[in-house]
N, C-alpha and C positions, 0 to 999 in steps of 0.2 A: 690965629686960625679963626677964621670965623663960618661959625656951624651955630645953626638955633639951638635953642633951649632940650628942645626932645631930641637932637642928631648928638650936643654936646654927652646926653643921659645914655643914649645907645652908645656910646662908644665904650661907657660903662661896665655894659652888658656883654657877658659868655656863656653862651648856651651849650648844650650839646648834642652831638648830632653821630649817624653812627657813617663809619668809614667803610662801609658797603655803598657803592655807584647808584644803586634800583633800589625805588619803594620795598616792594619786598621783599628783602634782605633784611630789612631792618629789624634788630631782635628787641628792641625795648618800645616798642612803641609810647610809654606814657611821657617817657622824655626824650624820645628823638623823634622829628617831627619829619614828615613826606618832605620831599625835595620842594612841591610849591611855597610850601609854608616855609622851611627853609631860604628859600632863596628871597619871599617879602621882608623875612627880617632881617638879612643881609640889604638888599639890592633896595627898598624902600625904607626903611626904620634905620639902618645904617649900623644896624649890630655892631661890635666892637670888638668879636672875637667867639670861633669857636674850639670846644672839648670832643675831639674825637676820639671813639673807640672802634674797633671789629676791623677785622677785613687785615688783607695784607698789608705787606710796605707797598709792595709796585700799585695795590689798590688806591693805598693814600695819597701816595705821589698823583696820580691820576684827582682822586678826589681834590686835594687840598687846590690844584689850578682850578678848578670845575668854581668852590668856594670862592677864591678869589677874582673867577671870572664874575660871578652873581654880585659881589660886594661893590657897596658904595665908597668905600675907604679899603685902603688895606688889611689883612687881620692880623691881630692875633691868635696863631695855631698853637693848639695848647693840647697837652696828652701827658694822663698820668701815666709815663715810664719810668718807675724806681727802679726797674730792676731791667734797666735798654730799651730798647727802640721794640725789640723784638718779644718782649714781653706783651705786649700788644697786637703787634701787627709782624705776623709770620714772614719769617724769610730773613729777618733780620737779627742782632746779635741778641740774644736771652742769656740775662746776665745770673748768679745766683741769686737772693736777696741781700739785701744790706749786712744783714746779722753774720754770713758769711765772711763777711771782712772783718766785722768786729772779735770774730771766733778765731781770725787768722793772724791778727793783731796781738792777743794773747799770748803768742810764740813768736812771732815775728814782727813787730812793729812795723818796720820801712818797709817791708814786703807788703805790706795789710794796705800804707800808705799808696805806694805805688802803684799795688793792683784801684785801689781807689780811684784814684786821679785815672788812670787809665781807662776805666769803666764812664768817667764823666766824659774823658776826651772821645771816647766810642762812642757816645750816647749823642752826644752833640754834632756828632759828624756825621751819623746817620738820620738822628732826626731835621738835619736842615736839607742833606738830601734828599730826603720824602717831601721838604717842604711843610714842616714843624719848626716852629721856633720859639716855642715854650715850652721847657719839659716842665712838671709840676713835682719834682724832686728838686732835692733830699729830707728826706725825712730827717728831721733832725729832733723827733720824740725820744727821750730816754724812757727804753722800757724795761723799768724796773719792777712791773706787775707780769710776774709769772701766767698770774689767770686775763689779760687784757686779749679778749677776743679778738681785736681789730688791727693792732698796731703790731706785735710779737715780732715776727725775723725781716717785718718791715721798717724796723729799725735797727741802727747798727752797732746797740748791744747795751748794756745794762748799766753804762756809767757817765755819766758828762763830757770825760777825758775823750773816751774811744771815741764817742758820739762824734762832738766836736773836732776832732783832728781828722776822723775819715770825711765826715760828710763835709770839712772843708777842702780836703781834697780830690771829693767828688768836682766842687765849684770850681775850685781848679781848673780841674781837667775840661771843663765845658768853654771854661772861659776863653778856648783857641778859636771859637768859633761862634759865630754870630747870632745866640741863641739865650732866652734868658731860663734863669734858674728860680727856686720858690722853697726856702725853708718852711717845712709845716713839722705840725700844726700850733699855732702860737696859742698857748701859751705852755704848752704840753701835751700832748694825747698819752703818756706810756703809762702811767697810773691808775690807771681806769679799770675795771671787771666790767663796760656797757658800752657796746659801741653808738655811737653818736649816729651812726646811719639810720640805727632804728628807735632811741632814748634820748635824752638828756642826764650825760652823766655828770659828776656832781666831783668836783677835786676840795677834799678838807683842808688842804696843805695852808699851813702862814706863809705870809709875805716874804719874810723872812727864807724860811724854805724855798719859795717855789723861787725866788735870788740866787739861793746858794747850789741848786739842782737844774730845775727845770729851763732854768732862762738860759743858763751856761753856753749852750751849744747853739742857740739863736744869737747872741752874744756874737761868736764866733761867725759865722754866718755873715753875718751884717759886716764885720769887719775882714770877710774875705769878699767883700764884694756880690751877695747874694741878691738877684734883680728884684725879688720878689718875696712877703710874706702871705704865708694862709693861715687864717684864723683855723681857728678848734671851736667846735661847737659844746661846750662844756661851760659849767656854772663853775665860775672862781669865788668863792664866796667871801674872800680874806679881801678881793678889789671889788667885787659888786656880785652884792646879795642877790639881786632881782634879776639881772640878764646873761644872757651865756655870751660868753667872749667875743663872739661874732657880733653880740649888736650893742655892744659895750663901749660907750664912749671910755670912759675910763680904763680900761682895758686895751681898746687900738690905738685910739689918739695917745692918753696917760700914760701909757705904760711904754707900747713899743712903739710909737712917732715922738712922743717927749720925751722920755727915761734913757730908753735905748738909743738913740737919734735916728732911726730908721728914716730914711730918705724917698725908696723906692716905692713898687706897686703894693699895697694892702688888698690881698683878697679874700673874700669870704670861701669857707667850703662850699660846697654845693646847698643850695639853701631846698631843697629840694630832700632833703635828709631830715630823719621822724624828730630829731633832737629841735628842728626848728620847725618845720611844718606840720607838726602834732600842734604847734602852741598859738603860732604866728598865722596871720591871713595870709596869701598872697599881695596883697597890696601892702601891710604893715612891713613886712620883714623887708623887701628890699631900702624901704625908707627907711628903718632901723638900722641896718649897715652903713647907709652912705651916712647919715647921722653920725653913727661911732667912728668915722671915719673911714671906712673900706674904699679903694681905688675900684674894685672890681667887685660886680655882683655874677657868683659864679653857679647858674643853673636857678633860676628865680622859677618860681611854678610857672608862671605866665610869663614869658618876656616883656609882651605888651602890656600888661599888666604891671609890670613892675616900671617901665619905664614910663607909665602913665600919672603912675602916684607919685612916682619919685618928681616926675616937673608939679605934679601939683601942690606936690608940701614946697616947690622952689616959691610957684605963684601968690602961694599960702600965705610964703616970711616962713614958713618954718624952716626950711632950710635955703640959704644963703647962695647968692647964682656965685658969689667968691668958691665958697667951699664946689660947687661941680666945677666950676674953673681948676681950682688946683689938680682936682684928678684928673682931667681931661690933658693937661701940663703933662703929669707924670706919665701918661699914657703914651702919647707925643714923643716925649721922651725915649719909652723904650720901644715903641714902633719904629725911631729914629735908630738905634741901635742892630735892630733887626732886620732893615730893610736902608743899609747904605744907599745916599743916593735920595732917598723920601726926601722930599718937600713940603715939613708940615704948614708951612703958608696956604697949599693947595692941596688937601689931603687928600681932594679926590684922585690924584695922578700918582699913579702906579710906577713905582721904579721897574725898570727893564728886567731887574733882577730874576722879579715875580716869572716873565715868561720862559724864564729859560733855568732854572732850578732842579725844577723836577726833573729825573730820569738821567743826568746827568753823571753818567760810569756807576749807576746802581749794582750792576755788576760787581765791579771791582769794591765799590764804598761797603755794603751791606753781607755782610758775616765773613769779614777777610780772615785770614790764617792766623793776622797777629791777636785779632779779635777769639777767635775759638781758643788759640792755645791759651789765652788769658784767665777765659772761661775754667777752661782743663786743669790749669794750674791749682787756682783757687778752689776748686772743688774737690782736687785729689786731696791736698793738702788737710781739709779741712775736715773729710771722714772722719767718723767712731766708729769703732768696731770692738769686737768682744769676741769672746768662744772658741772655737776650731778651726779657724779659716786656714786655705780655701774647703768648701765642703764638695766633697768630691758626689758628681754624680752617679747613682745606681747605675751598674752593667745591664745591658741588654738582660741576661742571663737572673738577675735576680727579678727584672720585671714587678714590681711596686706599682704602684696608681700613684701618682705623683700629681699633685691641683698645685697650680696657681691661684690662691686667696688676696684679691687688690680690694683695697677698702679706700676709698673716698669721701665726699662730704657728699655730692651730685653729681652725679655720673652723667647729668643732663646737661653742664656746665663747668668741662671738665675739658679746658684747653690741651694739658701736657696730656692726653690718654689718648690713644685709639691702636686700631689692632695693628698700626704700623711701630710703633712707638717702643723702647726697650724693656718698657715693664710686664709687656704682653707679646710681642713678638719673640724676644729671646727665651723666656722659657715655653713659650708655647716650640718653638725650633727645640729643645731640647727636650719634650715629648709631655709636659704638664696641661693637664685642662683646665682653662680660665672658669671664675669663679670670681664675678664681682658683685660688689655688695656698696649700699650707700647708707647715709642715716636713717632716707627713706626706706629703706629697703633691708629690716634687718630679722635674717631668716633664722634668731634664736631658737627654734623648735627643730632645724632642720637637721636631720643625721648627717654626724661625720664619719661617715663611712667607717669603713672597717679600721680596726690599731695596723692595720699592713701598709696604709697609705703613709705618701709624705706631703707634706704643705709648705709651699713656700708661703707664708705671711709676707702681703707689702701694704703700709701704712700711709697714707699721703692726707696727713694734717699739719695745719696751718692755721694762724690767723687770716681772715678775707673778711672784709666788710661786708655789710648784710648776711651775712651766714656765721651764727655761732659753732661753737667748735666742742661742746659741750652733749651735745649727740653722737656726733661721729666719736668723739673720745669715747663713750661710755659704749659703743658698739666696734670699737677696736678690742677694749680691754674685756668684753665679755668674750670675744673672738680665741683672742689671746692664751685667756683662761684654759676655755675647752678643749684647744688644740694640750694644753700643756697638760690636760687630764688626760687625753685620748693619748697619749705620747704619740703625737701625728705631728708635732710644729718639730722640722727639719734645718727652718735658716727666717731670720724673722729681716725685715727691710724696712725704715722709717725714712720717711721723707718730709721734709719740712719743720716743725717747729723741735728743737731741742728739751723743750718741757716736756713734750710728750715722750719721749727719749726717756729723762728723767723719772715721771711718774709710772711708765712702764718699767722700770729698772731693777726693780725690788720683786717682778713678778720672773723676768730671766734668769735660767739657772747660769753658773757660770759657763757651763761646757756649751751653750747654746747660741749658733755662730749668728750674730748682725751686726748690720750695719746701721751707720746714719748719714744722710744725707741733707746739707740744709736745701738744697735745689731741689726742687720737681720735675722741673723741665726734660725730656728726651736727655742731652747730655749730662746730666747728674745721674739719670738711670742706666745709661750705658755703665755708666763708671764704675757704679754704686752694685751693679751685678756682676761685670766682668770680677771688679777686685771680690765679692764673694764667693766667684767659683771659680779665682784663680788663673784666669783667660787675660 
């Protein structure tokens, strides 16, 4: 292939960009940049790949040709969906989270297996028909830290074993289709009480240890054929006292391209995350990845920027035109993979593929019946519950004041909710007045009405990156309380993380009917009301 020095360093490069068509739409503006600026670093810089979020599927499908229409080279389309296609981009399958399967595994192994693989083969057959072909899953962090803000039912569950056999059966399942996959976070994320989006967190563990635990199911991975690794932005202190794993020669090259024999793509987190850009320049930190070895620099502050320094430490001698040769190889590689048909001799020419992808039976591909019932399966299955079920609604005739109590993290950021949705439609239909409340928003002073009322309490916590969970917990359980002095909590509903389950558990009396739910989503909450009121 012959590309110069700065087109070889962009190819490097994945920025992110949001999956809304128009300026303004776009909701993050510090990291997704206006369409001009977008399509220079595609169409002149020769970018090498973008991270799409927002917007629908039929939206993405549209955008991702738009994308490849502006680029110099083919891309890489890349989208964090651990949890489907549809997790992202509405209309398409929304799967539970990981931790789901791992809960379902507990009782059923091959079932737990099967629904796995199945959710990979989903996940890969809708995102190549939007026109994605890097999903940025499976998480294959064992989270065996109860308090770990970040990582929680975004992993799929508290041991090695589970970890490893689902999330290799998620690869599986993707592997039908021409799309690659990305074990994270290497070298571990589940250990943590600090999410790396906005700290540097800090793993005590021996060498010895993080062998016999954390590496397990990367291990696995690699030898199921995973396309891709992502670093973890965390200090390993046991391989290297001074740098976090991302800019760790010892750590990417040492550990997992020598020890491991990892072969495929090394990519950084988002470097754009406070774990790295509290500490690092924008000009340092991308040179410190390719350094440590990373194939991909994923979300660098300045793209320009980053692939300006990076050719200059080439020019410097400090780093070697061999070593961006090799990534460029592996890039090559799995562009070659994704786009049957490329010709990386001429990487400017676009396989035919590109123009006829999109749109093709989106219909029939995105949320098919075998997909839902899947869905359905694993979520019924995988309910807690407790108390009196079903709780029968008040008669007309005895007339109560009955609220709907939804407690969230941000109501402002709050994809599964709105007033179509089952957590707020269905009892609003059976005659409760809404009642939401956020961490921002928490109205401890405010009367709970008279002891005649009833409250349904619904809980929807979770781990999510950049948003602790240590607020909204402590205005749940204060919520919790008063309903349980007032004798007004009628049926309580958790959604999302099972800790929270847990440390609420000791405050439910036994006759006090709930549920748990590890999905959010609209169909976890249909499920998750009908089975509590028996419908």
């Amino acid at each position: 292939m012959n590309l110069s020095l700065a087109e070889q360093v962009a190819q490097m490069v994945v920025v992110r960009a949001s999956g809304y068509l128009f300026d303004h739409q776009i909701r993050y503006r510090a990291w997704e940049p206006p369409a001009e600026q977008l399509q220079h670093w595609l169409q002149d810089l020769g970018v090498g790949g973008v991270l799409l979020v927002d917007g629908s599927a039929v939206e993405i499908a549209v955008r991702t040709q738009q994308l490849q229409s502006w680029a110099k080279f083919p891309l890489l389309l890349a989208a964090d969906i651990e949890e489907g296609v549809g997790q992202r981009f509405a209309g398409a399958t929304w799967f539970p989270p990981p931790m789901t399967f791992g809960s379902l595994a507990s009782s059923q192994p091959q079932k737990a297996v099967e629904a796995a693989k199945q959710m990979g083969n989903i996940t890969a057959l809708e995102a190549q028909a939007i026109g994605l072909n890097w999903i940025l899953a499976p998480v294959v962090d064992v989270n065996n830290n109860p308090d770990n803000p970040v990582i929680n039912v975004r992993s799929f569950g508290e041991t090695p074993a589970t970890v490893s056999q689902l999330a290799s059966a998620f690869i599986r399942g993707c592997q039908s289709y021409p799309v690659l996959t990305t074990a994270k976070h290497f070298p571990g994320h589940g250990d943590t009480a600090i999410d790396s989006h906005l700290e540097l967190p800090t793993i005590p563990h021996s060498a010895q240890r993080l062998n016999q635990l954390e590496l397990i199911p990367f291990r696995e991975a690699i030898s199921t054929g995973v396309d891709a690794v992502m670093s973890a932005h965390l200090l390993i202190a046991a391989w290297d006292n001074q740098r976090p794993a991302t800019l760790s020669r010892s750590i990417l090259t040492g550990q997992l391209r020598q020890k491991l024999g990892f072969e495929g793509l090394i990519v950084t987190d988002a470097l754009v995350m406070g774990a790295i850009a509290n500490q690092y320049s924008p000009e340092e930190a991308p040179v410190l990845a390719v350094e440590a070895g990373a194939d991909i620099i994923l979300m660098p502050v300045d793209p320009e920027v980053a692939i300006r320094s990076v050719c200059d430490a080439v020019v410097s001698g400090r780093i070697s035109p061999e070593r961006i040769r090799s990534s460029v190889q592996r890039i090559c590689s799995a562009k070659a993979k994704v786009y049957p048909g490329w010709n990386r001799e001429h990487p400017g020419l676009f396989p035919s593929e590109i123009e006829k992808r999109a749109f093709r039976g989106l219909s029939q591909t995105l949320s098919s019946s075998v997909a839902q019932a899947t869905v359905s399966t694993v979520l019924q299955q995988t309910l807690k519950m407790g108390g009196t079920i079903p709780v029968k609604l008040p008669s007309q005739t005895e007339t109560p004041q009955l609220r709907n109590v939804v407690i969230v993290d941000d109501l402002l950021n709050c994809g599964f909710l709105g007033n179509h949705t089952p957590a707020i439609a269905l009892p609003t239909e059976w005659g409760y007045q809404l009642k939401l409340i956020d961490s921002k928003n928490q109205p401890f002073q405010e009367s709970l009405h008279s002891e005649t009322s009833l409250t349904l309490l619904q809980i929807f916590l979770r781990g999510n990156p950049f948003r602790g969970s240590a607020d909204l917990t402590e205005v749940a359980e204060i919520m919790l309380k008063n309903l349980l002095k007032t004798s007004q909590l009628q049926a309580l509903v958790i959604y999302g993380s099972p800790y929270a389950l847990e440390r609420f558990r000791s405050e439910i009396p036994s006759h006090l009917p709930y549920i748990f739910s590890f999905g959010q989503m609209p169909s976890a909450q249909v499920i998750a009301l009908k089975t509590l009121f028996g419908m």
